[in-house]
N, C-alpha and C positions, 0 to 999 in steps of 0.2 A: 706967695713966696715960700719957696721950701728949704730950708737946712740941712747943709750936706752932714751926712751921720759920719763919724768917726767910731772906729773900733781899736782902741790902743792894744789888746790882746790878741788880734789879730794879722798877719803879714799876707797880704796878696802880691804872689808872685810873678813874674814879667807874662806866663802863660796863664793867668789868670785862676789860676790855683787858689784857697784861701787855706792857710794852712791856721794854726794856732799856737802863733809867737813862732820861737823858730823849732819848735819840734817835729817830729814825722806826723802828727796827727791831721788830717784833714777837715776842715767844718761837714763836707762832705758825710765823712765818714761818722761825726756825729749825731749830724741831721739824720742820718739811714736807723741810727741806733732807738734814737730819737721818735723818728716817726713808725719805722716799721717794726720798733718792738717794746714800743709806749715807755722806753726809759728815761724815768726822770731826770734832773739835773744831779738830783741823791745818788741815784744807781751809775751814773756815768760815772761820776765820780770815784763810787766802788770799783767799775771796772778798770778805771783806770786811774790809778792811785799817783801816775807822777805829775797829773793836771791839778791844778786850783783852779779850785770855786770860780774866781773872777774869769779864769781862759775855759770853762763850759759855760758858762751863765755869757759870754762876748759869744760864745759859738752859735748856741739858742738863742740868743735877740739875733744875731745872723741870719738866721735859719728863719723867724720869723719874720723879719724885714724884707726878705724876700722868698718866700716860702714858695711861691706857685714857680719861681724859678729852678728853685733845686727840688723841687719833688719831678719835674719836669724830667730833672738832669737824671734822678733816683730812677726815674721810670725809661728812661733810656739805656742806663748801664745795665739795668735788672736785662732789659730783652737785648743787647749784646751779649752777657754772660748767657744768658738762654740757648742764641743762635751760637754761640762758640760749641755749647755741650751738644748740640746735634750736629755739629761737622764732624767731621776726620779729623782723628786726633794727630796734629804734625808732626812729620820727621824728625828726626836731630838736626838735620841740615837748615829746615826751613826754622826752625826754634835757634839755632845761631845765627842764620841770616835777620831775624826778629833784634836778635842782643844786641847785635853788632849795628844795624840803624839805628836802635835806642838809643846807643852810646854818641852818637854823633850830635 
């Protein structure tokens, strides 16, 4: 039998986003911190001074509950951001037609 985990510091959003609580921060974005630049729970901290303890400490039990998930995710955006810097860099046109479907 297993127990569904609950993270009260955290809001996952209808596209499946986890953010932390309702700030801009992504678990994402602290997991990358996290793994790819061995920052601890101390140093996130420092770097980001408007998070509590309790909303990185919910991020990292996040990140290790399901780690093989989002380092998967980590190691996919790394080689999107890769294959973007060796394309052509876009027009103006095509970077408004980008905004303008984002916004929809």
């Amino acid at each position: 039998m297993s127990a569904k985990t609950e993270y009260p510091h955290l809001t996952i959003e209808p596209d499946r986003t986890i953010r932390i609580g309702q700030t801009r921060y992504k678990v994402l974005h602290l997991a990358a911190e996290h793994y790819q630049h061995g920052w601890t729970a101390e140093e996130l901290l420092r770097q980001h001074p408007d998070l509590r303890p309790e909303e990185v400490y919910a991020a990292l039990t996040y990140f290790y509950d399901h780690r093989d998930e989002l380092i998967s995710e980590l190691k996919e955006t790394l080689k999107e951001a890769e294959s973007l810097r060796t394309t052509q860099p876009l027009t103006r046109d095509e970077l408004l037609t980008r905004r303008a479907d984002a916004g929809r």
